[in-house]
N, C-alpha and C positions, 0 to 999 in steps of 0.2 A: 845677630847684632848684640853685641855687650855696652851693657853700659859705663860712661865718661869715669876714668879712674877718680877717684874720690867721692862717685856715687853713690847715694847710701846701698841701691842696688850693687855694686860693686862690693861696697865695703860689708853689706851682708854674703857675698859669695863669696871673701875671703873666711869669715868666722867661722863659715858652714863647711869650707876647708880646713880650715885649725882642730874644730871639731873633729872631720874624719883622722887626721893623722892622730888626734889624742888617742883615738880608738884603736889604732892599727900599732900600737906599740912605737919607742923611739925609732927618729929615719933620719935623714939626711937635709939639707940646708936646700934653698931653692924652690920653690913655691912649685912649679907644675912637677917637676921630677921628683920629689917628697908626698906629691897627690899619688902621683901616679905608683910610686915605693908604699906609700900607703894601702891602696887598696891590693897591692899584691900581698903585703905583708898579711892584709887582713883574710883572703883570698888561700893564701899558703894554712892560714891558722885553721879555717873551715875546713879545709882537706885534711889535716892532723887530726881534729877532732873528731872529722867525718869516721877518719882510720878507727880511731880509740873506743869511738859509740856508734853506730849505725844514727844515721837521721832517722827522723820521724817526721810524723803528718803534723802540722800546726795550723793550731785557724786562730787566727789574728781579727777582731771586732774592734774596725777602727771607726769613732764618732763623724767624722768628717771627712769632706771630697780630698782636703788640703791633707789632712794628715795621711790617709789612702795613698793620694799620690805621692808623697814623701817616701811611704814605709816600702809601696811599689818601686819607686825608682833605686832605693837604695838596696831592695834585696836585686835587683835586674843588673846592679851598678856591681857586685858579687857574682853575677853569675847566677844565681839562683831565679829559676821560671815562679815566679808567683801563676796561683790560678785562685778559682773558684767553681765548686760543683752550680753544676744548674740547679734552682729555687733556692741556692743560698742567697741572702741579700746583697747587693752593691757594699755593704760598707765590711763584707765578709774577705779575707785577704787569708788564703790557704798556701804553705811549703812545705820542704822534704828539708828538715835541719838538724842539725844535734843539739842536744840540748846547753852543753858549757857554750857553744856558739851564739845563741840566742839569751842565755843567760849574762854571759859574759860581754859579750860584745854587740851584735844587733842591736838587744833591746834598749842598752844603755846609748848607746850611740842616737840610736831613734827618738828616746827621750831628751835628748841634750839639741839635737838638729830640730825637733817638734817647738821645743821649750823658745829657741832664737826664732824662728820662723813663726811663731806664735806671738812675740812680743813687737814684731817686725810686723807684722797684719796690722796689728792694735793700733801700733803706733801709726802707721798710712792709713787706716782708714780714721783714726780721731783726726788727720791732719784734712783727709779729703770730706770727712764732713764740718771742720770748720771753715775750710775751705768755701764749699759750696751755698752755705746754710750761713755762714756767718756766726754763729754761737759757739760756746764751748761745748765741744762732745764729751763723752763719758758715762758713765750711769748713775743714777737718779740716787740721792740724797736719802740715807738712811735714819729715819725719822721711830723715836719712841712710839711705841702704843697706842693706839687712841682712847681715850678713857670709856667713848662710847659708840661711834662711827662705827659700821660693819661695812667694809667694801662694795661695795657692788662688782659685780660681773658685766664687761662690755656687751651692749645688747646691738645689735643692727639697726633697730629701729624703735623708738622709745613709742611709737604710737600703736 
């Protein structure tokens, strides 16, 4: 199910398109056949580079579920099997890549797709907690020094 054109869901699956063809070099006009020239174009360049350098093992230490699944879906979206060894952590993301690939392309791409999807969170989640709560969301008020005040540490129970 897609959401209503002019959705912001929408209108963030275009930018997250715009994004991949910026990475896959100049293509063609037309939105799904310029996706789709895209990832081949970007797809053709892995194989060239694959040619010129042998791949290697990568372990990728992503902070977050969201970002995980991102960096997952877009190496899956290549062709490329992500794994992980047993007792490596959840947030551990292991491939066979070259490195101008991941240099070049990948990692910059990941960062610019992370960076919009990352601004796109912030922004729905400060809408659905003023939403909910009534007040303005954001974080808390960066205040000088205290001249003599030491913090205290939250305790469970004061008694």
């Amino acid at each position: 199910m897609s959401a209503p054109p002019g959705a912001p869901e929408e209108q963030l699956v275009q930018k997250l398109r715009r994004i991949e063809a910026l990475f896959s070099r100049p293509g063609t006009d037309g939105e799904r056949e310029a996706a789709e020239r895209a990832r081949e174009r970007i797809q053709g360049r892995l194989r060239e580079l694959a040619a010129e350098e042998p791949p290697v093992e990568f372990r990728f230490s992503l902070a977050d579920q969201w970002s995980r699944h991102l960096f997952v879906a877009l190496l899956r979206r290549y062709g490329i099997q992500p794994y992980r060894y047993r007792g490596q952590r959840r947030t551990t993301v292991m491939a066979r890549l070259s490195r101008p690939f991941v240099n070049e392309t990948l990692w910059p791409e990941f960062q610019e797709l992370q960076q919009t999807l990352s601004a796109y969170f912030d922004a729905l989640t400060d809408r659905v907690i003023e939403q909910a709560l009534e007040v303005t969301a954001g974080e808390a008020e960066e205040r000088a020094e205290p001249a003599q005040l030491e913090p205290m540490d939250h305790q469970g129970s004061l008694l």
